[in-house]
C-alpha positions as CSV (number, residue, x, y, z in Angstrom):
1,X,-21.6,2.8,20.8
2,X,-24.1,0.6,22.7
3,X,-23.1,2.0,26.3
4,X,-23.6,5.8,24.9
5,X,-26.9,4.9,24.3
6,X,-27.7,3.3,27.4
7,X,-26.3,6.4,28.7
8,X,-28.7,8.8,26.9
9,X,-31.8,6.4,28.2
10,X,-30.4,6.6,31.9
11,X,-30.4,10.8,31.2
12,X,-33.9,10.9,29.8
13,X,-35.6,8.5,32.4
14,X,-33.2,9.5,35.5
15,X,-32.4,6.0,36.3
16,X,-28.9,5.5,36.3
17,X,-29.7,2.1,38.4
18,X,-30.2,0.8,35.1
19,X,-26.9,0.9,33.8
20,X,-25.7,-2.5,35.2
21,X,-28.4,-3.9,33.5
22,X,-27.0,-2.3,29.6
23,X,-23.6,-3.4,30.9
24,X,-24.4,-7.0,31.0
25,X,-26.3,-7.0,28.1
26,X,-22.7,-5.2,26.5
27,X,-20.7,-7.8,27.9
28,X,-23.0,-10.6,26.3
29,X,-23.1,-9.0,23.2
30,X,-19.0,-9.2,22.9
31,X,-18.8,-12.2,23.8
32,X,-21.2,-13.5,21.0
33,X,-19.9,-11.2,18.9
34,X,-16.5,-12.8,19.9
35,X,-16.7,-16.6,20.3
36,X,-15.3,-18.2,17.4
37,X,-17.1,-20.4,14.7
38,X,-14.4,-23.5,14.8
39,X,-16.3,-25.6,11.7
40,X,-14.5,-26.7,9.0
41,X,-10.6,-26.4,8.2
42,X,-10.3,-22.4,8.7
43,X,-11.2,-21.3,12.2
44,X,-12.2,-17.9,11.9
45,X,-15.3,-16.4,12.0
46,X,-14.7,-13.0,10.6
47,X,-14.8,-10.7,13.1
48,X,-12.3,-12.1,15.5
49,X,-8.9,-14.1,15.3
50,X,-9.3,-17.7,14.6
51,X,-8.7,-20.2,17.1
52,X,-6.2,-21.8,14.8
53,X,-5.3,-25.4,14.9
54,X,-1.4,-25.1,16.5
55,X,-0.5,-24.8,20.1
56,X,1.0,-21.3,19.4
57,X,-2.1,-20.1,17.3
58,X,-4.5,-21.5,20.5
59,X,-1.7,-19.6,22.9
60,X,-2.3,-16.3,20.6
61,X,-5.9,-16.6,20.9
62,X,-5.8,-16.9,24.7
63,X,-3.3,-13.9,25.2
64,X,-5.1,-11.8,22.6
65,X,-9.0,-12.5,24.6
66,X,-6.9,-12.0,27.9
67,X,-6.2,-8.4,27.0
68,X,-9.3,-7.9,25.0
69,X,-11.1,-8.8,28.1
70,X,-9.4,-6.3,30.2
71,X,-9.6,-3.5,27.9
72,X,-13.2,-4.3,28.4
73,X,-13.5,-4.3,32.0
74,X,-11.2,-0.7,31.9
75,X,-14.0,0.6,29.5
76,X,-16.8,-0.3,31.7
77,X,-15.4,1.1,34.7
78,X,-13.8,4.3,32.8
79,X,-17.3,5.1,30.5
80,X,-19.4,3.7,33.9
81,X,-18.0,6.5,36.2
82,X,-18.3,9.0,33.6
83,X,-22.0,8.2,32.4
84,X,-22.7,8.2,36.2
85,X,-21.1,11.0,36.9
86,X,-22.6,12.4,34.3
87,X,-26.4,11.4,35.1
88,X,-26.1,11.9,38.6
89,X,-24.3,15.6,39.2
90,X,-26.0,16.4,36.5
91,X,-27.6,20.3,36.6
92,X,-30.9,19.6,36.6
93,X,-30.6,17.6,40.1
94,X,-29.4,21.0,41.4
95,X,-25.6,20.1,41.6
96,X,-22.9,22.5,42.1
97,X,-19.5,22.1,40.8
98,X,-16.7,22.3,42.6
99,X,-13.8,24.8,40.8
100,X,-10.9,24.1,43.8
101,X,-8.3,21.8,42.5
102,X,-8.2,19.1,45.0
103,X,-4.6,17.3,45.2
104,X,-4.7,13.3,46.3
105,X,-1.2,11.7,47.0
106,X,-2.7,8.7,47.3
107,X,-5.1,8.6,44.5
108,X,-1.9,9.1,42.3
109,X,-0.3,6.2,43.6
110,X,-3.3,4.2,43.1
111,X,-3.7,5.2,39.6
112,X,-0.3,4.4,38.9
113,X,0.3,1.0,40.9
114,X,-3.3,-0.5,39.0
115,X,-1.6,0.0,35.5
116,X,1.7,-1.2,36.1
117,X,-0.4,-4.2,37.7
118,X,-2.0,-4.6,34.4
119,X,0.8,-3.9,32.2
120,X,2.6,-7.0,34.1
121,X,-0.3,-9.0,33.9
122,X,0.0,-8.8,30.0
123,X,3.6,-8.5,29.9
124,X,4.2,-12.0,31.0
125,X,2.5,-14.5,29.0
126,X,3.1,-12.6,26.0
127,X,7.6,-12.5,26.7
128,X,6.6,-16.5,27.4
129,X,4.9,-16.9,24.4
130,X,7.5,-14.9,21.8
131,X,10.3,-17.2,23.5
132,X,7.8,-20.1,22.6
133,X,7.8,-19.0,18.7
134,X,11.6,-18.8,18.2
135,X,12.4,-21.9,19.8
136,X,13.0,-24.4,16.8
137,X,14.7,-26.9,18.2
138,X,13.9,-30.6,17.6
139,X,12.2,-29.9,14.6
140,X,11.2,-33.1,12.8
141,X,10.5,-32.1,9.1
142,X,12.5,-28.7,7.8
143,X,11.5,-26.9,4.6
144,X,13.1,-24.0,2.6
145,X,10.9,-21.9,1.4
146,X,12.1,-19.5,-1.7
147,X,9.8,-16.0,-2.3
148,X,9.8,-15.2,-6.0
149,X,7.6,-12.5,-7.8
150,X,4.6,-14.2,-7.6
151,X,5.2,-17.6,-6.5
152,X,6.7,-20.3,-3.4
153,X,8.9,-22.6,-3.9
154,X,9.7,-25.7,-1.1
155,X,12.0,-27.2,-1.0
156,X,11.6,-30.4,1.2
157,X,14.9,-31.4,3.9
158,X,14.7,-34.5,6.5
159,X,12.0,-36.9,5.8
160,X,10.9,-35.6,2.5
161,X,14.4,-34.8,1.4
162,X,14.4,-34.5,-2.9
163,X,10.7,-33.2,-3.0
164,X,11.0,-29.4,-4.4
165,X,8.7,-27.5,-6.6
166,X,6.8,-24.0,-7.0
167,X,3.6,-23.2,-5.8
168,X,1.6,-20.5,-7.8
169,X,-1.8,-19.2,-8.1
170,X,-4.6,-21.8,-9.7
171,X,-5.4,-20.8,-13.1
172,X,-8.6,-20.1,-13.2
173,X,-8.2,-17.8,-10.5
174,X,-5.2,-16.0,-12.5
175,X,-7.5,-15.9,-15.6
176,X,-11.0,-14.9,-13.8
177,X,-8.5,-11.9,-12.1
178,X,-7.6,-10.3,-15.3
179,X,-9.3,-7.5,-17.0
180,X,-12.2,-7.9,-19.1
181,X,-12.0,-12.2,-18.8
182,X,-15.8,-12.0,-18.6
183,X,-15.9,-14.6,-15.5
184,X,-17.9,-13.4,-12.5
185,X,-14.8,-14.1,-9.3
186,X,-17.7,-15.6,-7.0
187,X,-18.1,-18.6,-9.4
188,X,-14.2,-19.3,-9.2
189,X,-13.9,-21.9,-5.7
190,X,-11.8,-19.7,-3.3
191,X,-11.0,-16.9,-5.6
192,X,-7.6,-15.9,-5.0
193,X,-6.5,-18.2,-2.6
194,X,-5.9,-21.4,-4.2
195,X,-3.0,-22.3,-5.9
196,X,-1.7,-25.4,-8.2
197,X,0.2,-27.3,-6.0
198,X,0.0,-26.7,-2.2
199,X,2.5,-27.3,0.7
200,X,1.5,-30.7,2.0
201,X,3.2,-31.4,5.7
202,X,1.9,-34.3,8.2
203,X,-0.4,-33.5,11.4
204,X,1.1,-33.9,15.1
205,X,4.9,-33.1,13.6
206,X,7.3,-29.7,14.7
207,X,7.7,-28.3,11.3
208,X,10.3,-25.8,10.8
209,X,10.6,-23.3,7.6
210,X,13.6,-21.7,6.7
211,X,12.4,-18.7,4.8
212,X,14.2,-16.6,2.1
213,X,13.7,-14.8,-1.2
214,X,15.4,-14.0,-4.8
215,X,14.0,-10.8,-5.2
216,X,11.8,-8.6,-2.9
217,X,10.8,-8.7,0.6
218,X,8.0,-11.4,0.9
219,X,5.6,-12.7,3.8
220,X,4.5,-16.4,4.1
221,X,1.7,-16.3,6.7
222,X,-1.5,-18.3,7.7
223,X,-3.4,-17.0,10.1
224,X,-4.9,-20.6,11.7
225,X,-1.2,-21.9,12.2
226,X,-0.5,-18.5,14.2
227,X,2.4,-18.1,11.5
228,X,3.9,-15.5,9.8
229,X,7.2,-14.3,9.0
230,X,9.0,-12.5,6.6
231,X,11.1,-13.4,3.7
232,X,14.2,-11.4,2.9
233,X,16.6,-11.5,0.5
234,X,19.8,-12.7,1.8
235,X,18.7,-13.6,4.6
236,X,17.4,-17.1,6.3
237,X,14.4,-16.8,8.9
238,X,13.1,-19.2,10.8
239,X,9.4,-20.2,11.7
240,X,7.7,-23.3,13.2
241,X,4.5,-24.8,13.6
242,X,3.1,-28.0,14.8
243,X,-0.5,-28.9,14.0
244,X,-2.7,-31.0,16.2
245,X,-2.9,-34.4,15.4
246,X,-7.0,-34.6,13.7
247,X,-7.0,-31.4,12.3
248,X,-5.9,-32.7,8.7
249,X,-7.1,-30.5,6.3
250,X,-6.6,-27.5,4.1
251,X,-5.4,-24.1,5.2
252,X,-4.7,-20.7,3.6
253,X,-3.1,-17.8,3.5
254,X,-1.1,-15.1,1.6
255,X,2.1,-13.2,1.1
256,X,1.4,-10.4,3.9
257,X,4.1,-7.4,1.8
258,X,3.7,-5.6,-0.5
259,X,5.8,-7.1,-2.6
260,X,5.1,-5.6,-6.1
261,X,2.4,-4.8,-8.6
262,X,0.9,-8.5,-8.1
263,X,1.4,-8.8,-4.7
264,X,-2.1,-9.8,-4.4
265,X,-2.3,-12.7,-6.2
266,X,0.4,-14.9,-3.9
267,X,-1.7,-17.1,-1.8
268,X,-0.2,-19.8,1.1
269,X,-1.8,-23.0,0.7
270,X,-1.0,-25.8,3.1
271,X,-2.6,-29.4,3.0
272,X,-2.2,-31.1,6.1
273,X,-2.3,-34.9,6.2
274,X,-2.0,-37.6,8.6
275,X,1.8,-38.8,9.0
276,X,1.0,-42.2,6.8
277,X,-0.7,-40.2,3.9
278,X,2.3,-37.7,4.2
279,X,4.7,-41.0,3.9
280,X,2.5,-41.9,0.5
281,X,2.7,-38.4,-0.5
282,X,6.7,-38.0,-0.4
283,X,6.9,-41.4,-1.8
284,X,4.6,-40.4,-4.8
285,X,6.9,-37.3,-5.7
286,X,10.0,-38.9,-5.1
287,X,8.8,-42.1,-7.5
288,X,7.5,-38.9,-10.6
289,X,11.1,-36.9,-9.7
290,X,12.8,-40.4,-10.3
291,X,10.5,-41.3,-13.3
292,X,11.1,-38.0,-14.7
293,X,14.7,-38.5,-15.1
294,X,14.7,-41.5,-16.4
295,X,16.2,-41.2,-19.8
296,X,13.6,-42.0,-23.0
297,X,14.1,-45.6,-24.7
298,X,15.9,-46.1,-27.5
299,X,13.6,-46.6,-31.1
300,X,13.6,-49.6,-32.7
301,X,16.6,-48.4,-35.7
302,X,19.4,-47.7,-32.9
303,X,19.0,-44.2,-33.0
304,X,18.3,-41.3,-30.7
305,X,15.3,-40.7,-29.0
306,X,12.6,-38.2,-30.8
307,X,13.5,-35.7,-28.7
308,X,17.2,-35.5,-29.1
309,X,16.2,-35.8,-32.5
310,X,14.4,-32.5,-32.1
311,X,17.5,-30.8,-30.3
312,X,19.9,-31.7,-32.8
């Protein structure tokens, strides 16, 4: 939009020297417009991909400015020969046009040759970096992660082998969602995408989830690990992520399918720790999973517990 109106100012003043000038000031726009805000856990600033806080996510960013960047400088020359074109054999400078068809072997080969050039250019780093995301070898924490209508389960392998449980949308996020519940959503601390109990994993280890589902097609996804695959019933897929050691915090996401009336309300939320509070944190579910199933005392006459009592 910008270079069409520097293009109607260059008609109106006959200066088409002056379109390098509202090129540069295009260029700096983008890359304003562009640079990402990395404060705080999430990286993204809303108009562009975030940065993300993984090796792969970083590597996506890269590739994805790489092309953007090119499609740029194919735009400036493409929309700066027509706008000059356009200014300069204009009628009103007296130009005549020329109606013969003039064939060019050689411009043909040259407008071939520049995009295959181009094409390769892009073609490599991104076949590099999809062999990158399905290596998952020497993974050092795996977890299984269940899809269910509208909830995660993980289920913890290797270092936090035992921890399991189901992730699922905070409450007062599920209540302020529902019709007529009177509460305005902006009060509710990220609306929609918080949940109860978040995937915690430790900072600076390969983690590898084995993704599946008991019902519908689902996507676990979060866009600052660079992450996101589907979950299929039947069917095990594989994803990894590593993220860098001091970038502990909270991340989100969501399901990315539509995966049914609800399909909204299925956030991704992962809490990333440093590998000693990770230790502390398997330790702490593994002591409440043993505590859990320790069987109630006896009381004091011999008999069964209150419970049992009940059941019976």
């Amino acid at each position: 939009m910008r270079v069409t109106r520097a293009s109607a100012i260059d008609h109106r003043t006959s200066r088409p020297r002056g379109f390098p000038w509202a090129v540069a000031l295009f260029a700096a726009a983008l890359a304003a417009f562009c640079s990402p805000n990395v404060a705080g856990a999430n990286t993204s600033n809303g108009f562009n991909l975030p940065v993300g806080v993984t090796g792969l996510s970083q590597a996506m960013y890269a590739l994805h400015m790489e092309v953007f960047w090119i499609c740029v400088g194919i735009a400036v020359v493409v929309f700066g020969a027509m706008i000059y074109s356009l200014v300069k054999f204009r009628r009103s400078q007296g130009a005549v046009p020329d109606t013969a068809m003039v064939h060019s072997t050689q411009v043909e080969i040259i407008w071939t040759i520049i995009p295959v050039i181009i094409l390769v250019v892009m073609a490599v780093p991104a076949a590099d970096l999809i062999i990158k995301q399905e290596d998952t070898r020497n993974s050092e924490l795996s977890i299984r992660v269940t899809g269910y209508q509208w909830k995660w389960q993980y289920q913890y392998m290797d270092a936090g082998d035992g921890v399991s449980f189901f992730s699922t949308l905070k409450q007062d996020s599920n209540f302020a969602r529902q019709l007529d519940s009177g509460v305005d959503p902006e009060t509710v601390p990220n609306y929609l995408l918080d949940v109860d109990k978040p995937m915690v994993i430790p900072s600076g280890t390969k983690v590898r989830l084995l993704l599946t589902s008991m019902d519908v097609i689902h996507a676990w996804w979060v866009p600052d690990f660079g992450a996101k695959r589907s979950a299929v019933p039947g069917f095990v897929n594989e994803l990894w992520f590593k993220v860098d050691a001091g970038k502990e915090g909270v991340y989100r996401g969501q399901c990315a399918a539509l995966c049914g009336r609800d399909h909204g309300f299925m956030p991704v939320v992962v809490d990333v720790r440093t590998p000693d509070d990770f230790k502390k944190w398997v330790e702490e579910q593994k002591a409440a999973v043993k505590q859990a199933g320790t069987p109630a005392a006896p009381t004091a006459g011999g008999g069964p517990p209150p419970s049992a009592q009940v059941l019976n």
